[in-house]
Residue, then its C-alpha position, 0 to 999 in steps of 0.5 A: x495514449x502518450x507511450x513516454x513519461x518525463x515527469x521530474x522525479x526523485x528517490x529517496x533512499x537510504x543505507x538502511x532503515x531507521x535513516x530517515x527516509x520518510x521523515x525526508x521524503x514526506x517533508x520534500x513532498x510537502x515542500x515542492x507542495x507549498x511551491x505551488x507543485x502538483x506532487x505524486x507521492x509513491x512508495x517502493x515495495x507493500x508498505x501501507x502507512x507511509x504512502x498515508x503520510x504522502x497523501x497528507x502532504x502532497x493533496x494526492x493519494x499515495x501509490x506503491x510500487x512493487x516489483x515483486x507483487x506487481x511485476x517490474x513490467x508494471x513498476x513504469x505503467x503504475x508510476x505514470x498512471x500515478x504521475x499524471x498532471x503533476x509538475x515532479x514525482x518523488x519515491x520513497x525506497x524500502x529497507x537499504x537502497x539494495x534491500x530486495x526480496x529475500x533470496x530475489x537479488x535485487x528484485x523489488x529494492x529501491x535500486x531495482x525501482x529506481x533503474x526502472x524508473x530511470x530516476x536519481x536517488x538522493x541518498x539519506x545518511x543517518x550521521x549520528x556517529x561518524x564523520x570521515x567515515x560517511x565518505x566511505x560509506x556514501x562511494x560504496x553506495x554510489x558504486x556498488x551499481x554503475x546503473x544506480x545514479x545516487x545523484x545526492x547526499x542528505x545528511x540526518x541526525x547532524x550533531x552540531x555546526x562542527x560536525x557538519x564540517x567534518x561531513x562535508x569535507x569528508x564528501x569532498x572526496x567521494x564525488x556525491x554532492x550534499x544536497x542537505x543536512x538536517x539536525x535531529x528535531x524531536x516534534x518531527x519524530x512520528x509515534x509507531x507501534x507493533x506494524x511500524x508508524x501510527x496511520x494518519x487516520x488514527x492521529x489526523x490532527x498530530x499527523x498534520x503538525x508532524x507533516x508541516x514540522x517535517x516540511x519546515x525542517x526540509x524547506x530549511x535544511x535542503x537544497x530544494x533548487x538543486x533536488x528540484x534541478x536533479x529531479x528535471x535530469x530523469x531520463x524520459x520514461x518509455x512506457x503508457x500510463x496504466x489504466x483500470x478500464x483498458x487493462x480490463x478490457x484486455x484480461x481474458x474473461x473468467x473461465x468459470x461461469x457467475x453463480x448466483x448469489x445463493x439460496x437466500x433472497x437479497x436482504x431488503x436493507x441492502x437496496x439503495x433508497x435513490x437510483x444507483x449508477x447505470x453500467x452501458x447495457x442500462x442495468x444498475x451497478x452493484x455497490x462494494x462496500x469497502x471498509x475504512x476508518x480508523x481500524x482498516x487503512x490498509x488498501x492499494x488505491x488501484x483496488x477501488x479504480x479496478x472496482x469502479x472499472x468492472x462497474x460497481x460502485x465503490x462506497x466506504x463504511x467505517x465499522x467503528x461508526x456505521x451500524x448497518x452496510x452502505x445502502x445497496x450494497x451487493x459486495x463487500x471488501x474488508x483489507x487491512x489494518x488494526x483491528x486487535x488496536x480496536x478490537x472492543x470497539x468493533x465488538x461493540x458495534x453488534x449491529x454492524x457485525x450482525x448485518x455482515x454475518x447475514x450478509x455473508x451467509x446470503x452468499x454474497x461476495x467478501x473479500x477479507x485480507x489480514x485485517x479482514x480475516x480478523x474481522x470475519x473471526x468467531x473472536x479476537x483476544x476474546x472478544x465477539x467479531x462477525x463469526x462469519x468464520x469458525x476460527x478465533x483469532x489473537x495477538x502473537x509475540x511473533x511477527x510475521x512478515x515477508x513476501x508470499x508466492x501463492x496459487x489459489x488452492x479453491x474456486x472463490x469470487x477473487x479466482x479459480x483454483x490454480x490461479x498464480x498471485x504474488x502476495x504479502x503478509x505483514x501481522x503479529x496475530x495468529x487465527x486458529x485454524x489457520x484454514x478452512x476446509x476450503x482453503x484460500x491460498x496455497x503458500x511456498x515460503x517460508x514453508x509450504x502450507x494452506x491458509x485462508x477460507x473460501x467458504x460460500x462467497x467469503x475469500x479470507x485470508x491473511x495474504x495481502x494482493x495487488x489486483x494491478x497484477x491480475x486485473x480480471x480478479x476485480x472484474x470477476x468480484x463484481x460479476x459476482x455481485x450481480x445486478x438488479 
């Protein structure tokens, strides 16, 4: 396995949001794309929807790299593993390019992944109202960490030729090249709704024409040589290439020994048809379900390729289309998402909830995140979901959102009670209770408290993890999914 990294690679920051990182980045990726370069598409920090855009535009699936989630050891490992193949990789940041996790310092901001990756940032300016003063602005970005190259300038929302002068020359002083100025073009402007952006699977066709207006924009806008050439000046990388099987094969084994799947004998729909995959001891790997479509975009890729390592077999469902689980299916993962967007639809499809709720109550392995727990729900906003657990669910005004240190306070198929995980919540829904006589997690911040249910072989809650950071939770899953 090579121990070094020299892919071209570029970070897209910004002051702060609403500056245009996105609307940058995705449209480079799309324009390296359509050079005939193989891109790897990242995005800093838990964001889900973004790394959906990438995806569309570069062909590859989007990562996230998350110091605070994952741990700065594993920000490298994961990039490279991301970046295999591929001619240049580039990042989108989070927030402002020194925005990290509250009360962290620069722990998990864009500055702090850029040093990580030892990458130049090319920084995106929202010039709408300012001229000389962009001058003061882009030198303090630039200095304020010696250890942050901002390699570049891209200057958004320019008014007018005039106004483009005045940028320039005010930059002339600041000793950061313009690598592009963009003007404000409306059909670039992508639609957002209570969680930011819309996914590309609710929208696919309109995602595409944002996609190709954002790369046209970029490709006429940008000095693509020249952040190309900045790209290919990365220093080299020293670090192997994460990798689902070998991280497995080194994570301590699970303390507790595998329960059975419970009293109730596995139901017959669940059977596979044809013959499953064999794991190498010649014993048929289980099937994970994982939702999917339109109500459930939230997943970290890394969580399928963890799955598959441990030996299962990973299939998608969409709970708005399908009404019965895959076929053989022997564990299930519901992550995040938008079901109070969906919510009548998903009541709708009665089957599907009534094949999971029997699923459940069989004992057999679920793992439910934010979305999921929603799902699991007696109800949301009044109408029937799985009523897998007793607990309603609604939309809230308020929105919760932030970083979660959290310890496993019940024994469950994700953990055993007292195992450490950083976690994420992003949701403006509140489920009533917040817990279960058996709850999930124990939080810290922002204040102390329980959340979740483990009940059987369910694991709800509301916090969002990266199974990258503890592998043997993966291998656990299956294990509990038992063969046959």
């Amino acid at each position: 396995m090579s121990s070094s990294v020299s892919v071209p690679r570029l970070v897209i920051a910004a002051p702060s949001s609403g500056s245009g990182k996105t609307t940058v980045a995705t449209g480079l990726m799309a324009a390296f794309a359509a050079r005939g370069l193989a891109v790897s598409p990242h995005k800093v920090g838990p964001d889900y929807i973004d790394p959906g855009y990438h995806a569309l535009a570069t062909g590859r699936v989007g990562r996230n790299l998350d110091a605070y989630l994952c741990g700065a050891e594993l920000v490298g490992p994961l990039f490279a593993h991301g970046a295999r193949g591929c001619d240049i990789a580039v990042v989108e940041g989070v927030m402002g390019l020194y925005d990290g996790a509250a009360g962290e310092g620069e722990l998990a901001s864009t500055a702090h992944v850029a040093k990580l990756l030892r990458a130049p940032v090319v920084l995106v300016v929202d010039a709408s109202s300012q001229s000389r003063s962009v001058a003061a602005l882009v030198h303090g970005f630039a200095s304020w960490d010696p250890e942050v190259r901002v390699g570049g300038v891209i200057l958004n929302k320019v008014a007018s030729d005039r106004h483009e002068e005045l940028l320039r020359e005010a930059l002339d002083s600041a000793g950061v090249p313009v690598l592009g100025v963009l003007r404000r073009v409306a059909q670039v402007d992508t639609p957002s709704r209570h969680l930011g952006l819309v996914p590309v699977a609710e929208r696919r066709a309109e995602a595409v024409d944002a996609v190709a207006a954002m790369a046209a924009q970029v490709s006429a806008g940008c000095d693509l040589d020249a952040l190309v050439g900045l790209a290919r000046g990365a220093g080299v990388l020293s670090c192997a290439a994460w990798d689902a099987a070998e991280v497995l094969a080194s994570s301590p084994p699970p303390p507790l020994p595998v329960p059975s799947l419970g009293a109730a004998p596995p139901d017959p729909r669940f059977r596979p048809e044809g013959p499953r995959p064999q794991t190498p001891d010649g014993l048929k790997a289980p099937v994970v379900a994982v939702a999917g479509g339109s109500a459930f975009t939230f997943s970290y890729a890394e969580h399928a390729e963890l799955l598959t390592a441990a030996g299962a077999v990973v299939v998608p469902f969409d709970p708005l289309r399908d009404e019965q689980l895959p076929d053989g299916t022997r564990g299930l993962v519901i992550g995040g998402g938008f079901p109070e967007v969906y919510a009548s639809e998903l009541s709708a499809n009665e089957p599907l909830r009534k094949a999971i709720g029997e699923f459940a109550l069989s004992g057999a392995p679920v793992a439910a995140e934010c979305a999921g727990l929603l799902y699991l729900c007696r109800e949301l906003d009044g109408l029937a979901m799985c009523g897998v657990l007793d607990a309603s669910a609604r939309m809230s005004e308020r929105l919760t959102l932030g970083y979660r240190d959290a310890v496993a306070v019940s024994d469950s198929v994700l953990a055993v009670a007292g195992t450490r995980m950083r976690g994420h919540e992003f949701h403006r829904t509140v489920v009533e209770p917040g817990s279960g006589a058996a709850p999930a997690w124990g939080v810290r911040a922002p204040q102390r408290r329980v959340e979740g249910f483990v009940q059987q072989g369910v694991h709800a809650s509301y916090v969002h993890t990266h199974w990258a950071s503890q592998p043997g939770v993966a291998r656990r899953f299956v294990e509990r999914c038992g063969t046959s």
